[in-house]
Every structure is written in structure tokens, then in C-alpha cells.
PDB file of N, CA, C and O in Angstrom:
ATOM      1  N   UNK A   1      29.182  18.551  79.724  1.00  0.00           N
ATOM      2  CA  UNK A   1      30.582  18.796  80.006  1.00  0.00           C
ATOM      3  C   UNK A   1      31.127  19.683  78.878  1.00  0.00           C
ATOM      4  O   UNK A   1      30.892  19.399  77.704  1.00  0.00           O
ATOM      5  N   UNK A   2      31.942  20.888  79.268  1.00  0.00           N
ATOM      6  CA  UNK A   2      32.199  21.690  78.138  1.00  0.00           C
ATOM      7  C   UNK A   2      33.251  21.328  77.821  1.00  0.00           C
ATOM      8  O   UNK A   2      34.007  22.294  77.717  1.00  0.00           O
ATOM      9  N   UNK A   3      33.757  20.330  77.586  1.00  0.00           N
ATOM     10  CA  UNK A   3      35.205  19.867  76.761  1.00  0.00           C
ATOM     11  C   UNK A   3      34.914  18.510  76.027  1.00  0.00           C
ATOM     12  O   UNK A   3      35.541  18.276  74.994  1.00  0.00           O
ATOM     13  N   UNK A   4      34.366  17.966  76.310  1.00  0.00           N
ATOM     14  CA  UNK A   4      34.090  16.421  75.933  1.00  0.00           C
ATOM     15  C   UNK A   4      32.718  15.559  76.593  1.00  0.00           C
ATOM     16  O   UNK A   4      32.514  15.620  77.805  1.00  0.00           O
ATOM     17  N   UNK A   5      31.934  14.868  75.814  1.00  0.00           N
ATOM     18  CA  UNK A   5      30.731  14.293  76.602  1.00  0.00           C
ATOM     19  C   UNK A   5      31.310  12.893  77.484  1.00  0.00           C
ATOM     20  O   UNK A   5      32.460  12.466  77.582  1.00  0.00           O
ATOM     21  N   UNK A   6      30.545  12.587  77.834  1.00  0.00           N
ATOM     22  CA  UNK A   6      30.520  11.545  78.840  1.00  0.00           C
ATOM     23  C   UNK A   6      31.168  10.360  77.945  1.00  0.00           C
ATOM     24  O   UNK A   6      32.118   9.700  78.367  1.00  0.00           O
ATOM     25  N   UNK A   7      30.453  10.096  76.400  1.00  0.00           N
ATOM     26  CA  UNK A   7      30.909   9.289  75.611  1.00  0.00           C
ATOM     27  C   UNK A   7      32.772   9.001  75.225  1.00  0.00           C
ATOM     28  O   UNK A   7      33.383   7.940  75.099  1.00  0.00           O
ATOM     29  N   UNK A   8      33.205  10.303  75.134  1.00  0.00           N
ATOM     30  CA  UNK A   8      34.941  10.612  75.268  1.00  0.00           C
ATOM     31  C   UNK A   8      35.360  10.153  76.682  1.00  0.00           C
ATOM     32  O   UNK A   8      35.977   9.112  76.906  1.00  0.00           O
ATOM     33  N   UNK A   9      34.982  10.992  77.554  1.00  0.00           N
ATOM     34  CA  UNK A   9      35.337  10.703  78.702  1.00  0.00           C
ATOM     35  C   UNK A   9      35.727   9.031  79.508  1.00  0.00           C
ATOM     36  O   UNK A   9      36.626   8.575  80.214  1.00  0.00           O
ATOM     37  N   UNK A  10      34.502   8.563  78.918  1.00  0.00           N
ATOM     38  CA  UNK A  10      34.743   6.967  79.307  1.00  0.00           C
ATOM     39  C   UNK A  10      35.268   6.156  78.307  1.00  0.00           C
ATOM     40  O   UNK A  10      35.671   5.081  78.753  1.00  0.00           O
ATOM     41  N   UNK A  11      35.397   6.295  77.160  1.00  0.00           N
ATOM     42  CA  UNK A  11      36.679   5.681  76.823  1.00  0.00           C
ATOM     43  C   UNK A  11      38.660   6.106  77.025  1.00  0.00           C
ATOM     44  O   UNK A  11      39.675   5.479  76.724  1.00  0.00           O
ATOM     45  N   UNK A  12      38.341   7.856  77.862  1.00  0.00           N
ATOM     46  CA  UNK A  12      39.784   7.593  78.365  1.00  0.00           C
ATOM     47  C   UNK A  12      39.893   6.866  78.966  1.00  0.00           C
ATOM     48  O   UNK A  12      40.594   5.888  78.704  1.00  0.00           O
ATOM     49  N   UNK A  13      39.269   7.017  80.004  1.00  0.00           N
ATOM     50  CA  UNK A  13      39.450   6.606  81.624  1.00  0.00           C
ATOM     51  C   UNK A  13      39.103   5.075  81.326  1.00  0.00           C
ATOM     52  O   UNK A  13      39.837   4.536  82.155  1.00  0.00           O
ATOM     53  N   UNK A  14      38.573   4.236  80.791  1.00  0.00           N
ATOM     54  CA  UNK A  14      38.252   3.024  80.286  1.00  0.00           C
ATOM     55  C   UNK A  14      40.223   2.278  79.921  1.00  0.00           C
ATOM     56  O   UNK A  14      40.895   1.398  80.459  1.00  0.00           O
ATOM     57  N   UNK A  15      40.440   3.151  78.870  1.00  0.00           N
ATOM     58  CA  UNK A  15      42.067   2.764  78.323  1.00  0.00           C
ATOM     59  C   UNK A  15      43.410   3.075  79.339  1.00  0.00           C
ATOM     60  O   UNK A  15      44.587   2.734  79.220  1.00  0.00           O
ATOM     61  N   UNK A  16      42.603   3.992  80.548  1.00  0.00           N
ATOM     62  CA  UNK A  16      43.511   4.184  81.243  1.00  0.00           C
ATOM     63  C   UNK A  16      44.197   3.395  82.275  1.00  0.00           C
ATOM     64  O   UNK A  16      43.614   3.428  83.358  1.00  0.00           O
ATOM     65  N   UNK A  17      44.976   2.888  82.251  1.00  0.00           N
ATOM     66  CA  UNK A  17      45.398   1.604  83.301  1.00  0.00           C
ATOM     67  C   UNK A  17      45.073   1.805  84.553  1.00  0.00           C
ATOM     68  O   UNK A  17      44.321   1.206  85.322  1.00  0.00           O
ATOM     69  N   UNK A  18      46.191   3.353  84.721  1.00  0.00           N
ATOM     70  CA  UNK A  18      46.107   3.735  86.230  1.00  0.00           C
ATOM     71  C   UNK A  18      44.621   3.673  86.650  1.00  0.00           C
ATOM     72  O   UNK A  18      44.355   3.121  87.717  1.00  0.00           O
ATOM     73  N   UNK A  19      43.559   4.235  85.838  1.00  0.00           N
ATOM     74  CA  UNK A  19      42.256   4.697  86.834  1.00  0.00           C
ATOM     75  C   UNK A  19      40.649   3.582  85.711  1.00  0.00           C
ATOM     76  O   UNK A  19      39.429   3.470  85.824  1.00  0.00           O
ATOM     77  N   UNK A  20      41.578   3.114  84.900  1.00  0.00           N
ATOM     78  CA  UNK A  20      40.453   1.841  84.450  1.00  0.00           C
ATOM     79  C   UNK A  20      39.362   1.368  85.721  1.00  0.00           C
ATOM     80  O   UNK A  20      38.145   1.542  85.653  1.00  0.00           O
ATOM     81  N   UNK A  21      39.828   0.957  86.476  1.00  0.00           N
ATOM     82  CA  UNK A  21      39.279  -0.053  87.135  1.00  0.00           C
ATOM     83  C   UNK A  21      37.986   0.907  88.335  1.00  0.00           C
ATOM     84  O   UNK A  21      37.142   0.280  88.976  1.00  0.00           O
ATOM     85  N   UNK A  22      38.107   2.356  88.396  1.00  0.00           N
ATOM     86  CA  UNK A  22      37.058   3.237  88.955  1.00  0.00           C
ATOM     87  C   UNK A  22      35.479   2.900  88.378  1.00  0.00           C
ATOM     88  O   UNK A  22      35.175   2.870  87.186  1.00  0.00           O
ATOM     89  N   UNK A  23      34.594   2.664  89.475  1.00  0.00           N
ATOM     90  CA  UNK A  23      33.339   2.644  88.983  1.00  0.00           C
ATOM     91  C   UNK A  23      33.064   4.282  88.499  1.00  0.00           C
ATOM     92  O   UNK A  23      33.571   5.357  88.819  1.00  0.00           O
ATOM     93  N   UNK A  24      31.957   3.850  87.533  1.00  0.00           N
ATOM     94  CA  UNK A  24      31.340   4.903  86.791  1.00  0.00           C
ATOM     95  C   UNK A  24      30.175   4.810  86.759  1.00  0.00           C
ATOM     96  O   UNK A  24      29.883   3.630  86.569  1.00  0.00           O
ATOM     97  N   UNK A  25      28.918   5.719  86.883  1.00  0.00           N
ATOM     98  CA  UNK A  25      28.118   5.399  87.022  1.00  0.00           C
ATOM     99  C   UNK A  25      27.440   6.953  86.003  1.00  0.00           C
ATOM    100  O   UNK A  25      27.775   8.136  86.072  1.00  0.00           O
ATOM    101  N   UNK A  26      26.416   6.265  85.139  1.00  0.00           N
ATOM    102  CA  UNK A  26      26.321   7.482  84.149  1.00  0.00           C
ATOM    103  C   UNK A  26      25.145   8.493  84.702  1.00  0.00           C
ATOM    104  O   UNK A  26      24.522   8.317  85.749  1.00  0.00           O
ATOM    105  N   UNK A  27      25.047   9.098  84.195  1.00  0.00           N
ATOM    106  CA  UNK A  27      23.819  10.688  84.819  1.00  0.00           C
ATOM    107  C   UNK A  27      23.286  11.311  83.473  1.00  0.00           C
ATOM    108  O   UNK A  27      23.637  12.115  82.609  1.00  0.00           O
ATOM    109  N   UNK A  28      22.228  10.473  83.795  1.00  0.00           N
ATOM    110  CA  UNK A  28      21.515  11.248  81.556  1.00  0.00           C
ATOM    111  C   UNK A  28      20.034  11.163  82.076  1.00  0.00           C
ATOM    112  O   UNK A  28      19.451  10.305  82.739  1.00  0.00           O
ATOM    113  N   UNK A  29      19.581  12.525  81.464  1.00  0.00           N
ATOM    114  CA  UNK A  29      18.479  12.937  81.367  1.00  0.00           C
ATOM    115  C   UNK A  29      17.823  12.313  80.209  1.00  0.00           C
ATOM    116  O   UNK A  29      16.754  12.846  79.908  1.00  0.00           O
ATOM    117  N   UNK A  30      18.211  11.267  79.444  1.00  0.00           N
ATOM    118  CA  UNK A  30      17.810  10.414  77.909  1.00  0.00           C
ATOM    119  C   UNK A  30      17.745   9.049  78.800  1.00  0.00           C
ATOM    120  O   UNK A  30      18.583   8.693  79.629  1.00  0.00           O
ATOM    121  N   UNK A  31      16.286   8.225  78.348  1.00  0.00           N
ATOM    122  CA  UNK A  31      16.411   7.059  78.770  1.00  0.00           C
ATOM    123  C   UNK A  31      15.600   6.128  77.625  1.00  0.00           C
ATOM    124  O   UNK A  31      14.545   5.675  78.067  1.00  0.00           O
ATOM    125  N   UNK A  32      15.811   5.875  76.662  1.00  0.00           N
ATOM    126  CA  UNK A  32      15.318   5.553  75.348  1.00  0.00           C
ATOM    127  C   UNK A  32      15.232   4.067  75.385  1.00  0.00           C
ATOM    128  O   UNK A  32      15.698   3.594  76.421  1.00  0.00           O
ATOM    129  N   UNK A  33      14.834   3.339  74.665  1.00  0.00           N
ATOM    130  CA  UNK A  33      14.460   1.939  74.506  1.00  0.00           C
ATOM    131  C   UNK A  33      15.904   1.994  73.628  1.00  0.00           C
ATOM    132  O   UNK A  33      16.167   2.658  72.625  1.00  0.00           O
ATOM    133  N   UNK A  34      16.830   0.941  74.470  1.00  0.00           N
ATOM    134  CA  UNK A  34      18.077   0.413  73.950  1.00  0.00           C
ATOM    135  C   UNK A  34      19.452   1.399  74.732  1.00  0.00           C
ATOM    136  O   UNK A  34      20.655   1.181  74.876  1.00  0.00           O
ATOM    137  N   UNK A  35      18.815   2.195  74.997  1.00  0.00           N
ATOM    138  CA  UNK A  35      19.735   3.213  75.610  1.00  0.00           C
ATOM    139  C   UNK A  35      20.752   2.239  76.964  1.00  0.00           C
ATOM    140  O   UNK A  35      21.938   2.542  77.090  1.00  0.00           O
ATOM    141  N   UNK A  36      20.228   1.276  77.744  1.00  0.00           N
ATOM    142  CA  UNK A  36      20.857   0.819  78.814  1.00  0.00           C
ATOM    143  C   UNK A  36      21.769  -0.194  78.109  1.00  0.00           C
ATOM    144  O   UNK A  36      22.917  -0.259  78.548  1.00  0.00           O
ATOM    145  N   UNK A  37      21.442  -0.984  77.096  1.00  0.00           N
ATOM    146  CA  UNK A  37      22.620  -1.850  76.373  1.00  0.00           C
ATOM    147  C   UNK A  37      23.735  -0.927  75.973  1.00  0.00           C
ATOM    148  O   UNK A  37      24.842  -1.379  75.678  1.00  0.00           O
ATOM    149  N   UNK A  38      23.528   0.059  75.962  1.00  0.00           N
ATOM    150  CA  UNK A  38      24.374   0.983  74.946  1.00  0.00           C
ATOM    151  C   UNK A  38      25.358   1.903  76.154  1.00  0.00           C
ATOM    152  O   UNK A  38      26.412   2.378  75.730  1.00  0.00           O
ATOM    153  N   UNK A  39      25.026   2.112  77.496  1.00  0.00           N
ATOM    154  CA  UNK A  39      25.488   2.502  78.335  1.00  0.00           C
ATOM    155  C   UNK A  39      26.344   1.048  79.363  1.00  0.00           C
ATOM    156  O   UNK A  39      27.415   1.308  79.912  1.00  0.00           O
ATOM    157  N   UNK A  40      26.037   0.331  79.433  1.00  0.00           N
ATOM    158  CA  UNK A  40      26.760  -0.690  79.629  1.00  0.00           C
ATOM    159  C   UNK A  40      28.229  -1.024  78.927  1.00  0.00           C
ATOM    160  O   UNK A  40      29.347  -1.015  79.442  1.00  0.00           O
ATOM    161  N   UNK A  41      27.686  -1.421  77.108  1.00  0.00           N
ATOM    162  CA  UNK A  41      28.533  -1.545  76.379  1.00  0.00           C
ATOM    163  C   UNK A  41      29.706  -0.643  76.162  1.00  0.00           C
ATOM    164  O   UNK A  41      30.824  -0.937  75.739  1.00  0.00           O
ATOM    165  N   UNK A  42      29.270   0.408  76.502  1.00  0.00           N
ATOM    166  CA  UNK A  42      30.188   1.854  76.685  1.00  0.00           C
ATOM    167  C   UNK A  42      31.694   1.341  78.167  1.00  0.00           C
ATOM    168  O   UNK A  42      32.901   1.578  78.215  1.00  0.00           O
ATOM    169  N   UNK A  43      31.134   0.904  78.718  1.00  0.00           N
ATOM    170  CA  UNK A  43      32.061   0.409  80.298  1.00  0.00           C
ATOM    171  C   UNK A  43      31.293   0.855  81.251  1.00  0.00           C
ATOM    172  O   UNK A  43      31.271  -0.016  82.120  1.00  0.00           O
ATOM    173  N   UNK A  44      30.424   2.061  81.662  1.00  0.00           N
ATOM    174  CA  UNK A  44      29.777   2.409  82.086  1.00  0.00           C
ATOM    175  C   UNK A  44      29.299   1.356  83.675  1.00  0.00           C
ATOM    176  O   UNK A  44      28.907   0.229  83.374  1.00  0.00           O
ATOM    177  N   UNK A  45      29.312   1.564  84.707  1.00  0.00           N
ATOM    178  CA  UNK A  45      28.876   0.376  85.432  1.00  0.00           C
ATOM    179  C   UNK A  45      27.644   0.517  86.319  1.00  0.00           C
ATOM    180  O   UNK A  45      27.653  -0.246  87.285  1.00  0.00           O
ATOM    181  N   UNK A  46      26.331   1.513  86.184  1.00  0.00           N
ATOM    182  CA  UNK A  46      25.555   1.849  86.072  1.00  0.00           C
ATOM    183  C   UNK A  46      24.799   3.344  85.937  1.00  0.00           C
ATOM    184  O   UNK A  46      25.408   4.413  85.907  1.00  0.00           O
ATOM    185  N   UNK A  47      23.890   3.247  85.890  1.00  0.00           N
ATOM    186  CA  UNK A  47      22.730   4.435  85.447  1.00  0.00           C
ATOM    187  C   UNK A  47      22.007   5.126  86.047  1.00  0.00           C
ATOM    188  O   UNK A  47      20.931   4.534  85.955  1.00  0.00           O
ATOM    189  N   UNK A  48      21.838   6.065  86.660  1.00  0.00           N
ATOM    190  CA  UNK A  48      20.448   7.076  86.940  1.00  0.00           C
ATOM    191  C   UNK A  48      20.228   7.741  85.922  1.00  0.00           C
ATOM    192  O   UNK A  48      20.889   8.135  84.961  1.00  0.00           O
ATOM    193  N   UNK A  49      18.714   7.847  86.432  1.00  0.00           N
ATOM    194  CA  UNK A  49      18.026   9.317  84.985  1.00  0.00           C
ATOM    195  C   UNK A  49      17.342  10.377  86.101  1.00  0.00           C
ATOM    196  O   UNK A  49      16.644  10.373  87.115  1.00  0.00           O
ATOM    197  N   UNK A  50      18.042  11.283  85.190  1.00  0.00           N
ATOM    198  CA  UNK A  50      17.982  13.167  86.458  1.00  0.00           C
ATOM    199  C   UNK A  50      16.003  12.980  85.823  1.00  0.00           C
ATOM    200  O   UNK A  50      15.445  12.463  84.855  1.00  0.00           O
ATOM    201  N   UNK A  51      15.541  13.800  87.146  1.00  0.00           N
ATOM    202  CA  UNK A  51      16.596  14.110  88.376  1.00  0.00           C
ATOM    203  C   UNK A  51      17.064  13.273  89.425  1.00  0.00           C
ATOM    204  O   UNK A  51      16.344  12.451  89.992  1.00  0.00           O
ATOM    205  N   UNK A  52      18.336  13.482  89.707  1.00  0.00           N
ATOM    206  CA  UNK A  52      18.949  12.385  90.338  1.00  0.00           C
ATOM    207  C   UNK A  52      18.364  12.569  91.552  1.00  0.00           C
ATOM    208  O   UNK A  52      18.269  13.757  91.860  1.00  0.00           O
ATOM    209  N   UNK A  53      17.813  11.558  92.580  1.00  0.00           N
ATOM    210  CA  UNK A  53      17.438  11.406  94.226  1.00  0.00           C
ATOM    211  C   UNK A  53      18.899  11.155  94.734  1.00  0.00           C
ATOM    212  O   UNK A  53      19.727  10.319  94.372  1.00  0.00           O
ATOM    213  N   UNK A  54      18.962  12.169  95.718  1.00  0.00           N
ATOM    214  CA  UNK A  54      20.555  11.664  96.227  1.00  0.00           C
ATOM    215  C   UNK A  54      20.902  10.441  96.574  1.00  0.00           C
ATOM    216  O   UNK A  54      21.855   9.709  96.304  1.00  0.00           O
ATOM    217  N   UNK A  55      19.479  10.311  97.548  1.00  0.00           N
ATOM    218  CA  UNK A  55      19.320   8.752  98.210  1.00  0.00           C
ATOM    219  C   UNK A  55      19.728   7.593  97.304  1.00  0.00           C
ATOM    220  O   UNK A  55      20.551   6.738  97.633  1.00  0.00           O
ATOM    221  N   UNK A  56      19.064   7.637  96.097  1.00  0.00           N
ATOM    222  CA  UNK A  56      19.611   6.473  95.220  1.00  0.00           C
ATOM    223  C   UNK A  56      20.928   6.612  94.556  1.00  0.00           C
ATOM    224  O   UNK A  56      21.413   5.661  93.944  1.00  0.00           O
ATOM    225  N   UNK A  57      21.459   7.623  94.639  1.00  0.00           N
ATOM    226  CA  UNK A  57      23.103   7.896  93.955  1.00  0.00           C
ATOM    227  C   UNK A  57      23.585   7.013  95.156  1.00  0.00           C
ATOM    228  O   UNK A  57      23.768   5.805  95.008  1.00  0.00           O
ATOM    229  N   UNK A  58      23.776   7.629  96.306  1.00  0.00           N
ATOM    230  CA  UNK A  58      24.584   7.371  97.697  1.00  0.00           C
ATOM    231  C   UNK A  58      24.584   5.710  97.333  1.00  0.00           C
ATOM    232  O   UNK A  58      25.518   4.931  97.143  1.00  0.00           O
ATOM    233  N   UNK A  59      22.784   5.482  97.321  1.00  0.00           N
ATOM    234  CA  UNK A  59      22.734   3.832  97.665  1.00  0.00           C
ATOM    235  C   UNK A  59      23.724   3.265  95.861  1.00  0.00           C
ATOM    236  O   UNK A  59      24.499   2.386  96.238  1.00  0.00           O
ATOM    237  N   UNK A  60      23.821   3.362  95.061  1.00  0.00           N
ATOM    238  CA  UNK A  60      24.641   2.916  93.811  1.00  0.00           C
ATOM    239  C   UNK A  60      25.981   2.974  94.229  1.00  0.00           C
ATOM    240  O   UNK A  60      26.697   1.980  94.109  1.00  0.00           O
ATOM    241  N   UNK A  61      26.411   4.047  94.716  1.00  0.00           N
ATOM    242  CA  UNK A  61      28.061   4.089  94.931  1.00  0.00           C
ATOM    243  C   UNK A  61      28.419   3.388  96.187  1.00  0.00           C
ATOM    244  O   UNK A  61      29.572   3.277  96.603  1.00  0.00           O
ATOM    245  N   UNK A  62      27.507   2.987  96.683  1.00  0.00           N
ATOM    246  CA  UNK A  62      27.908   2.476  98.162  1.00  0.00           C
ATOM    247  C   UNK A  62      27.834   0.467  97.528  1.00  0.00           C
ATOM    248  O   UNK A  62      28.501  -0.478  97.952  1.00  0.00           O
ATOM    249  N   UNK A  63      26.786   0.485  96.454  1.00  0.00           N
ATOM    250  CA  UNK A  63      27.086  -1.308  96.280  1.00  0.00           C
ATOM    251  C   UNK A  63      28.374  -1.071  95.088  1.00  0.00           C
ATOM    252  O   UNK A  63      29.332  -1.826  94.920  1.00  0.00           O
ATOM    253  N   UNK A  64      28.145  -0.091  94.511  1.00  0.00           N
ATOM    254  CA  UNK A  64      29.655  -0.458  93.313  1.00  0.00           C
ATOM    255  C   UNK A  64      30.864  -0.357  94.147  1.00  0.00           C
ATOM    256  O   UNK A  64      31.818  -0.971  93.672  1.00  0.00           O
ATOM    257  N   UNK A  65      31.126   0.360  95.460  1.00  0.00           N
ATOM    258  CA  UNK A  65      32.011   0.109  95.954  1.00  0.00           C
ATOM    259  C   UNK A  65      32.408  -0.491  96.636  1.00  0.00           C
ATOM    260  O   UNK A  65      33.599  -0.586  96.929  1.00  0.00           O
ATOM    261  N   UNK A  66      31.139  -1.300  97.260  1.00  0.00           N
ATOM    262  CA  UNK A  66      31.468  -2.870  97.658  1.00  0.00           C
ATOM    263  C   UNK A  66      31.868  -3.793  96.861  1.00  0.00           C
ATOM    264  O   UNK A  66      32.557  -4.595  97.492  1.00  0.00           O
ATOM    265  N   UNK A  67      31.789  -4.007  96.006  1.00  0.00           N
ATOM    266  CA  UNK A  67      31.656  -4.950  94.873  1.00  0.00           C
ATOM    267  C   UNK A  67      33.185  -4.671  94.170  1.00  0.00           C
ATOM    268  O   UNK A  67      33.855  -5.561  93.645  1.00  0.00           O
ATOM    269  N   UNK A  68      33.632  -3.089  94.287  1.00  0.00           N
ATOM    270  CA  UNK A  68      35.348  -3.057  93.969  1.00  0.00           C
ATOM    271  C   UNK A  68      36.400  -3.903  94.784  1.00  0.00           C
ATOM    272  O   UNK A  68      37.597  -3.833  94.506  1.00  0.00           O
TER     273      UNK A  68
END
């Protein structure tokens, strides 16, 4: 993102009242030992690692938005 990483980004939208409560779901080409505690702890409400399969995006946003 050319203004701010993902890391900025989700603590606006995290503090933001109006749009807090939007699932997020992160998109990182880094998948490191400790990396998923650390994307969680962030607010984050789950993970793919690119390259992303559409199929499994669709299927993530379709249970986080059941679950809203």
C-alpha cells in the first residue's frame, strides 16, 4: 500500500467506531513461525498467504460474514 502498510491501516479502522466492527482478513506473502499470533493480535480476523486462490478468499469472507 503506498501510503501506509496493513499494520497502520488496522489499527485505524480497529479505533474506528463507525467501521471497527468490519471483518478483515490479512493478504501477506510472509508466513513465518509466530507470524499468525502476531496477525491475530493485530485485530486482524483471518489470513491467506498469496498467491491468493479466489476460491478460498470467497470461502473466508463468506464464514466471517456469517459469523458478523
Amino acid at each position: 500500500m503506498p501510503v501506509m502498510d496493513g499494520w497502520e491501516a488496522i489499527q485505524i479502522i480497529r479505533a474506528t467506531e463507525s467501521i471497527k466492527h468490519i471483518p478483515i482478513i490479512c493478504l501477506t506473502a510472509h508466513f513465518l513461525q509466530g507470524f499468525k499470533e502476531k496477525i491475530f493480535a493485530a485485530g486482524f480476523d483471518d489470513i491467506l498467504v498469496k498467491p491468493i486462490i479466489p476460491k478460498e478468499l470467497f470461502k473466508k469472507i463468506n464464514v466471517l460474514l456469517s459469523n458478523s
